[in-house]
C-alpha positions in Angstrom: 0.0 0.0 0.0 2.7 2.3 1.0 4.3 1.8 -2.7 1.3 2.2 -4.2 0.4 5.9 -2.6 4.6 6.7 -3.2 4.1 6.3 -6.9 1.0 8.0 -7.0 2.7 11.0 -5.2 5.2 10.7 -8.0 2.9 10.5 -10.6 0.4 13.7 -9.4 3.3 16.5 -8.4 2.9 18.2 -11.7 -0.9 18.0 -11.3 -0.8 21.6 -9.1 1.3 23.7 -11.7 -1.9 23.7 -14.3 -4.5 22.8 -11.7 -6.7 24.3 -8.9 -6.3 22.2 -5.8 -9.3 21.3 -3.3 -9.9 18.9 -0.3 -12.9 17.3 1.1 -14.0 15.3 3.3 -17.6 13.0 3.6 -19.6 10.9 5.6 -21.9 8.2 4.6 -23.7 5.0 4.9 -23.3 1.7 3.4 -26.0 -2.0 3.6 -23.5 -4.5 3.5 -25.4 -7.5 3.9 -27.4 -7.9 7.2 -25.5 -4.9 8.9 -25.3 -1.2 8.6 -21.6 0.0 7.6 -20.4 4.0 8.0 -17.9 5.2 5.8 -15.9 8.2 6.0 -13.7 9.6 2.7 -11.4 12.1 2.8 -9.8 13.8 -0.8 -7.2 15.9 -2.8 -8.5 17.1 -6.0 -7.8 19.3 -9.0 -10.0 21.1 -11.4 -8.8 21.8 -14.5 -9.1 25.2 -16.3 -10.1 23.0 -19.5 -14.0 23.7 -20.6 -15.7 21.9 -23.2 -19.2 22.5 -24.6 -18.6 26.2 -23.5 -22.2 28.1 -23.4 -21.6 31.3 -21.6 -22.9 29.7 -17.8 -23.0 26.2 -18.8 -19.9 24.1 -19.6 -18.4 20.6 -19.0 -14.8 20.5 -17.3 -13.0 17.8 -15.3 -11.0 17.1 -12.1 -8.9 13.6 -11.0 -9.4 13.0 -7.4 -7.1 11.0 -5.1 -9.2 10.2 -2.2 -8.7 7.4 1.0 -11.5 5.5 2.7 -12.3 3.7 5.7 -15.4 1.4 6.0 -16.3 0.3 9.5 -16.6 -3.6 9.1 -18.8 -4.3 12.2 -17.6 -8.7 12.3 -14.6 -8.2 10.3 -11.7 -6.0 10.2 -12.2 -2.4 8.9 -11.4 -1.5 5.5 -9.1 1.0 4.2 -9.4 2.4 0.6 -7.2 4.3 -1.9 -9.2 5.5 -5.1 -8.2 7.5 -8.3 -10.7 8.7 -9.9 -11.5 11.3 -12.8 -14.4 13.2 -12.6 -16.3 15.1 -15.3 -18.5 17.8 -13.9 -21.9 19.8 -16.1 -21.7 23.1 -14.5 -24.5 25.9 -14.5 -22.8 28.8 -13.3 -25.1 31.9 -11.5 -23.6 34.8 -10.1 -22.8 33.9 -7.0 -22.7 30.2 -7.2 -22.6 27.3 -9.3 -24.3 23.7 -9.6 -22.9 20.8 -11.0 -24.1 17.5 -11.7 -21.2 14.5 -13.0 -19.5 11.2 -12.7 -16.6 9.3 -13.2 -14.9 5.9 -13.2 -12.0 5.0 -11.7 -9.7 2.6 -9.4 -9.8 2.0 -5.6 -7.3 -0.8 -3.7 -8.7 -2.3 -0.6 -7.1 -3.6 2.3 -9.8 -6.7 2.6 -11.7 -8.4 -0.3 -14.6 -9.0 1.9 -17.1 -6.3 4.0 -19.5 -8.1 6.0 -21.1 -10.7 4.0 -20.1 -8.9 0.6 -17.4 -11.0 -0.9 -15.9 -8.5 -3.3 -13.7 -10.7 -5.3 -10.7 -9.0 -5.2 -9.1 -5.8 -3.7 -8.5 -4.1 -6.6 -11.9 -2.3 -7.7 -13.3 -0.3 -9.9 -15.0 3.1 -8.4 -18.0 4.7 -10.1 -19.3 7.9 -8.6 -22.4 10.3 -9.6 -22.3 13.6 -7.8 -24.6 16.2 -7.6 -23.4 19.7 -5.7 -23.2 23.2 -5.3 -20.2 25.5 -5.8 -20.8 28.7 -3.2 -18.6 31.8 -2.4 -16.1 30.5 -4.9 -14.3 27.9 -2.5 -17.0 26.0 -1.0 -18.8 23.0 -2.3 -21.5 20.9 -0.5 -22.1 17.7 -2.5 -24.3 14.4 -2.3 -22.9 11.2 -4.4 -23.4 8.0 -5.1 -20.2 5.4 -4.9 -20.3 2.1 -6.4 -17.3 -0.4 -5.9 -17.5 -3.5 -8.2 -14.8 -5.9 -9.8 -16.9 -6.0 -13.4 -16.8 -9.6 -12.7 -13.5 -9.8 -13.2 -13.1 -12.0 -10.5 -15.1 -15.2 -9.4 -17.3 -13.2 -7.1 -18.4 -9.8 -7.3 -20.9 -8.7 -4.6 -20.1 -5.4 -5.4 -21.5 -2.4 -2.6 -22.5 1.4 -2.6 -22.0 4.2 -0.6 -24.0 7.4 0.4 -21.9 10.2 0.8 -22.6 13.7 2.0 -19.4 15.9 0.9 -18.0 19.2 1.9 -14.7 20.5 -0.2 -12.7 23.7 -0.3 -11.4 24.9 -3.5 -7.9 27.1 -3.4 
């Protein structure tokens, strides 16, 4: 794990030069199985400057986010998560804020292949997230999304889970 997050530190030190950088952190709820699972996530990102479909307030633009996990595994031990995931955002920008609705698919490495009784298949995953926010004051963002962590059946078993998350970021 630790050589995993060193090369990915390698890999994203150019990223701030030709980027805006944010954090965030969320809260949310997982059904794994029988039981009720929390989940907490906490992010780097950067937004891009790129915009595509360009429309005066309305526009589509991008940001990668590098985020870590933990699920509380109530039987089991607790799982720790690494994701990398781009994220393509449809803005409507207003005067004094800004809503967004987007996804993205990406990768996530887990510490367990299993979470209660959801046998994953592997600890390699792939992460899709919707997201649907608000961009106020410029630097402040208050988001609801929807995770999903699945192998594609890639693996003998995919049980697959999602994840409820209500975010809060700051933008620099």
């Amino acid at each position: 794990m630790k050589t995993l997050l060193f090369c990915l530190f390698l890999i994203l030190i150019p990223l701030p030069s030709s980027a805006n950088v944010g954090v965030m952190v969320a809260g949310g709820n997982l059904s794994a199985g029988y039981l009720k699972t929390t989940a907490s996530r906490h992010a780097l990102f950067w937004t891009f400057d790129d915009r595509w479909f360009d429309q005066g307030e309305k526009h589509l633009t991008w940001q990668l986010e590098l985020a870590s996990s933990h699920w509380n595994n109530e039987y089991f031990p607790d799982i720790h998560a690494i994701s990398l995931t781009p994220i393509f955002h449809y803005v409507w920008s207003q005067k004094n804020y800004s809503i967004y609705a987007g996804g993205g698919v990406g990768a996530t490495k887990l510490s367990a292949d299993r979470l209660s009784s959801r046998k994953l298949g592997s600890k390699w995953l792939f992460e899709d997230k919707f997201v649907l926010g608000a961009e106020i004051l410029d630097h402040h963002r208050i988001a609801i999304s929807f995770n999903h962590y699945s192998n594609a059946n890639l693996a003998s078993e995919n049980d697959g889970l999602s994840i409820w998350y209500l975010n809060y970021s700051y933008l620099w």
